[in-house]
C-alpha positions in Angstrom: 0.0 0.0 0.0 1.3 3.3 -0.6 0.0 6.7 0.4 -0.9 10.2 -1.2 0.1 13.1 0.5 -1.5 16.8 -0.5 -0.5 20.2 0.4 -3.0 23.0 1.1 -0.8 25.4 3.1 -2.7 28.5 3.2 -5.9 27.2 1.2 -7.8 26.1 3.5 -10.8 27.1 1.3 -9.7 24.6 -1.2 -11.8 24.6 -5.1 -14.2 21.7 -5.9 -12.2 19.9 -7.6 -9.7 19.1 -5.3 -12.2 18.5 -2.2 -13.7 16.1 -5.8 -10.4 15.0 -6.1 -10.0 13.8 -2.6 -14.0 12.2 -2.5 -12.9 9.8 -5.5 -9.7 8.6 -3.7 -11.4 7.9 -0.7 -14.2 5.9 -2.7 -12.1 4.0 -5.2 -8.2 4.9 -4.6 -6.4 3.9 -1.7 -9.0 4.9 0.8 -6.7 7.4 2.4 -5.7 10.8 1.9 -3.1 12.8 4.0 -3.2 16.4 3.6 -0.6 18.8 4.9 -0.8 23.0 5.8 -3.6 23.1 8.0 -2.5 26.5 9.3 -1.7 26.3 13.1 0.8 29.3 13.7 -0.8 31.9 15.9 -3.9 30.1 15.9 -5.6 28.6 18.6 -7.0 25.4 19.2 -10.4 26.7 19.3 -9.7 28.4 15.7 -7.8 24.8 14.7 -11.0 22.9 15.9 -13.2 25.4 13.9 -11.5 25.2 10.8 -10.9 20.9 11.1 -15.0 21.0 11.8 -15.3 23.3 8.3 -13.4 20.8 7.0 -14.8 17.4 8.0 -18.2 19.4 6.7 -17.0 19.2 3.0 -17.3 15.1 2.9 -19.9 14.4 5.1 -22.1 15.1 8.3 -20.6 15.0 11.5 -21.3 11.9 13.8 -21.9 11.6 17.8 -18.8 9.9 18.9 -19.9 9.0 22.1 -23.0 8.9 23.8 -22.5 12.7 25.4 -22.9 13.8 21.8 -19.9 15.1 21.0 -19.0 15.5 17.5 -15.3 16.6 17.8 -13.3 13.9 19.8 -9.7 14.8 21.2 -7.2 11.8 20.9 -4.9 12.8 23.7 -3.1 11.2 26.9 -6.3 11.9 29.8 -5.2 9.1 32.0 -3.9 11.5 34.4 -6.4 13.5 34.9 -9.4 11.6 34.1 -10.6 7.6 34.6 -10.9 6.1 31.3 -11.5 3.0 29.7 -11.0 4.3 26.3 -7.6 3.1 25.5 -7.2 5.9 22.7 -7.8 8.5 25.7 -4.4 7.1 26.9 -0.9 6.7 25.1 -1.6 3.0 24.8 -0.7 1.3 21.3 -3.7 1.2 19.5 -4.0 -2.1 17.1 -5.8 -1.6 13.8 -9.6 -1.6 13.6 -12.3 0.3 12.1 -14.6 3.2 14.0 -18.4 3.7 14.1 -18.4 5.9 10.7 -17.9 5.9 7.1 -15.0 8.2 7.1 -12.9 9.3 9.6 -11.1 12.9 9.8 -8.2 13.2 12.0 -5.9 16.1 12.3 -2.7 17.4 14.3 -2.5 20.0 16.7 0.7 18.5 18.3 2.7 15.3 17.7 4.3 13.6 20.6 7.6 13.8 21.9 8.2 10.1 20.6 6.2 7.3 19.3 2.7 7.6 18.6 2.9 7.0 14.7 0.3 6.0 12.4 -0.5 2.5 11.0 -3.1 2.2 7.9 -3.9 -1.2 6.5 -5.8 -2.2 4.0 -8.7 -4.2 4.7 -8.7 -5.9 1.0 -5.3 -7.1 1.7 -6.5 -8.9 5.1 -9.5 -10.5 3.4 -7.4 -11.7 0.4 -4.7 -13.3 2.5 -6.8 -14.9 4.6 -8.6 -16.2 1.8 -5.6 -17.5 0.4 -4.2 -19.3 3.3 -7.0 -20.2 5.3 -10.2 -19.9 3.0 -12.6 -22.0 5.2 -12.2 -19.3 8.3 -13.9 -16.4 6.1 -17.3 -18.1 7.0 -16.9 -17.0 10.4 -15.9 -13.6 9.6 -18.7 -12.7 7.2 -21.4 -14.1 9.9 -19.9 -11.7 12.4 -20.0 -11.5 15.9 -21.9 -9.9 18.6 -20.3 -6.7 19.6 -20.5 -4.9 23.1 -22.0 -1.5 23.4 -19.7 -0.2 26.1 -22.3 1.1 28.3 -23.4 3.5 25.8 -26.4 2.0 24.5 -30.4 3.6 25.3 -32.7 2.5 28.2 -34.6 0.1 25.7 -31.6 -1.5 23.8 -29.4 -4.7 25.3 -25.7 -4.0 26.3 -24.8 -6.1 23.6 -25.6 -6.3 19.6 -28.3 -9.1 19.4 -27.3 -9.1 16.2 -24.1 -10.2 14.4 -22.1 -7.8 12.8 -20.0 -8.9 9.9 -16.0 -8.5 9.9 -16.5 -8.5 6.0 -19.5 -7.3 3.2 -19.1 -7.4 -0.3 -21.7 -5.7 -2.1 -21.5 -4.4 -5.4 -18.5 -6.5 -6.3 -17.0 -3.8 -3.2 -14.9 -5.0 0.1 -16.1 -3.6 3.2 -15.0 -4.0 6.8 -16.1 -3.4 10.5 -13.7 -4.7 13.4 -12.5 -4.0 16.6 -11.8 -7.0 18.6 -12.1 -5.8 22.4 -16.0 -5.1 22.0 -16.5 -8.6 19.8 -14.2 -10.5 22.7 -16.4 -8.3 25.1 -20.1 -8.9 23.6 -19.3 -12.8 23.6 -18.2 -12.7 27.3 -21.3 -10.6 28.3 -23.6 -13.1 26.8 -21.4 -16.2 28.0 -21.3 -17.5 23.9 -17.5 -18.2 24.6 -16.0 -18.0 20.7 -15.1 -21.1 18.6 -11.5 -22.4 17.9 -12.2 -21.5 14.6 -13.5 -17.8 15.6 -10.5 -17.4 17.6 -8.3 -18.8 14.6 -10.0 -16.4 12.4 -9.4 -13.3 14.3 -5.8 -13.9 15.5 -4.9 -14.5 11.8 -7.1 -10.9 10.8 -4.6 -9.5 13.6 -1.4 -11.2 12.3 -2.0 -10.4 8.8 -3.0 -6.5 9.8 0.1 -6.0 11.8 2.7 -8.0 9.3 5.0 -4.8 8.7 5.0 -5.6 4.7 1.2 -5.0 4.8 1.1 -1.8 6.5 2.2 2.2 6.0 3.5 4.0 8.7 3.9 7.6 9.3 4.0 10.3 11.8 0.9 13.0 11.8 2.8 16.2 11.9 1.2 19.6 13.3 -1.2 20.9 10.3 -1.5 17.1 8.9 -5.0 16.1 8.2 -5.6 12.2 7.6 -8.7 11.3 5.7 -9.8 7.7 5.6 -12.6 5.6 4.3 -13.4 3.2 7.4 -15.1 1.1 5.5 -11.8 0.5 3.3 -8.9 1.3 5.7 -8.0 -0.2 9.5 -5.9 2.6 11.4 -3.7 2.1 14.6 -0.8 3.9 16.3 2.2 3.3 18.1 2.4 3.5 22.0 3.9 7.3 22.4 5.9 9.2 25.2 4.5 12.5 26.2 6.2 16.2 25.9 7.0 17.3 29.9 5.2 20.7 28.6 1.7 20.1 28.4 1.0 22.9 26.2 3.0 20.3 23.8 1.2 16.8 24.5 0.4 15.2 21.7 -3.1 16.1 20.7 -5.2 15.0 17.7 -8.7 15.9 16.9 -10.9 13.2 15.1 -14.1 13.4 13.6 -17.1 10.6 12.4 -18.4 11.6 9.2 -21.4 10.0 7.4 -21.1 10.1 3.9 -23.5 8.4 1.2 -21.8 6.2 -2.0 -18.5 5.2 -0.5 -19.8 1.3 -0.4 -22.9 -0.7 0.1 -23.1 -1.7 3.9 -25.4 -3.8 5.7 -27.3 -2.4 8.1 -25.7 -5.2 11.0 -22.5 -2.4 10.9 -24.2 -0.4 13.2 -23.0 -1.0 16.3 -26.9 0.6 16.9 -29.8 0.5 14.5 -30.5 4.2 14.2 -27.8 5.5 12.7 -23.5 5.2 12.4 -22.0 6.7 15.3 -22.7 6.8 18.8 -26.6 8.2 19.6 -26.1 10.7 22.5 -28.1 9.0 25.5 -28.2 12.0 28.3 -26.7 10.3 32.0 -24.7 7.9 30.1 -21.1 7.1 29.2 -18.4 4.4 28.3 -18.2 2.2 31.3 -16.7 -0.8 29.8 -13.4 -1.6 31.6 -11.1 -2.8 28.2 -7.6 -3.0 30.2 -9.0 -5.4 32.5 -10.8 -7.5 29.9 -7.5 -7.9 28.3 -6.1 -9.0 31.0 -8.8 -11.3 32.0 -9.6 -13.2 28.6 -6.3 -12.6 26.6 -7.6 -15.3 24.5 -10.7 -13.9 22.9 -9.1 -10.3 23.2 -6.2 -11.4 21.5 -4.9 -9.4 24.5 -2.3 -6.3 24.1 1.1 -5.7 24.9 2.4 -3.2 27.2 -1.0 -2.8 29.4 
């Protein structure tokens, strides 16, 4: 896989064409797009947010991320000042998986002192080499799993999917893919429907193939550097990361959901809930699942993470 970078220093009102330009790589390219110049000197975060949000806007409505409702999510280290089970609200390795959204937007305010770089992988490539060395486990993967809701879900749905959402879709003669281990490893445990040998086969092989070095591009997000990805196409991940002693310079990303029609055919089972991609604000509630422990507690069906 190789990736496209684009410069827009000083245009941040970029022309049609190029936002058109963008669209079509994200739909039938690579599925990624890294744009540099976001202006940052002697602007503020506020402004930065502002102008990422204007941004975002140009391919797509913004998505809740969470159940608070917030549409503009900051990727940063909160551990010590906050308790969170959201391991990308630490400066925890992140393995690659897909988010609740058709494409995701994220952008640099400041990169870390170390560490911290970005993984893309192509989905297609997983699928493929699965298919060529283990065909028979694909079954699995396209029935899907139960996924948990973290806590997040309304007063009338079940803390868990109670239905299966596929790893893979192909509609159209198009690839698509939704995974992120932790809640499949964590909707199975909450309904005591312990995964299959075969399941378990299945996924660690999705995770070996994803983090094989030769099928993966890596790259540091650099202040001003805008990643734009098609999450139905593209698994993202990052590097564990060591944080600036200044904490006017911890490394701080801001990342949006978008919804966007035409990128791919998905089944409605995606949704991690039946109204809509992303996470339906539900006033009172929050993300309560603990993930560190359940990795530490079923490192089988978690496929458990280093460094915890």
């Amino acid at each position: 896989m190789s990736w496209r970078a684009r410069d827009f220093s000083g245009r941040p009102d970029y022309s049609a064409h190029f936002r058109s330009d963008i669209t079509e790589e994200l739909r039938s390219g690579r599925g990624f797009v890294l744009l540099r110049g976001l202006p940052t000197d002697g602007v503020s975060i506020e402004r930065f947010v502002t102008e990422v949000s204007a941004l975002g806007r140009r391919f797509g409505h913004l998505l809740s991320q969470n159940a608070q409702g917030e549409l503009i999510g900051h990727v940063l280290d909160a551990t010590s000042s906050e308790p969170t089970p959201r391991l990308f609200r630490s400066s925890l390795e992140l393995r690659p998986h897909t988010d609740h959204a058709a494409i995701v937007l994220l952008a640099c305010w400041n990169a870390a002192e170390s560490g911290g770089e970005t993984i893309l992988a192509s989905a297609s490539t997983v699928h493929d080499e699965i298919r060529r060395r283990r065909p028979e486990l694909l079954a699995c993967l396209y029935r899907g799993f139960h996924c948990h809701r973290r806590g997040e879900q309304g007063p009338d749905q079940e803390p868990v999917t109670p239905y299966r959402v596929p790893v893979f879709s192909a509609r159209d003669g198009m690839l698509s893919c939704r995974y992120q281990r932790a809640v499949i490893a964590a909707g199975h445990r909450e309904l005591g429907h312990a995964l299959s040998q075969s399941e378990i086969w299945a996924l660690d092989l999705f995770d070996e193939i994803a983090t094989a070095p030769e099928n993966q591009v890596r790259f540091s997000l650099e202040r001003g550097d805008v990643l734009v990805l098609n999450n139905y196409t593209v698994l993202h991940a990052r590097t564990r990361f060591i944080e600036h002693r200044d904490v006017a310079r911890r490394r701080h990303l801001i990342r949006i959901w978008l919804e966007r029609g035409g990128l791919r055919q998905v089944p409605l089972e995606f949704r991690l809930f039946p109204s809509a991609e992303g996470i339906p604000p539900q006033p009172g509630r929050s993300c309560s699942y603990d993930f560190e422990k359940l990795y530490r507690e079923d490192p089988v069906g978690s496929g458990g993470m280093p460094h915890l």
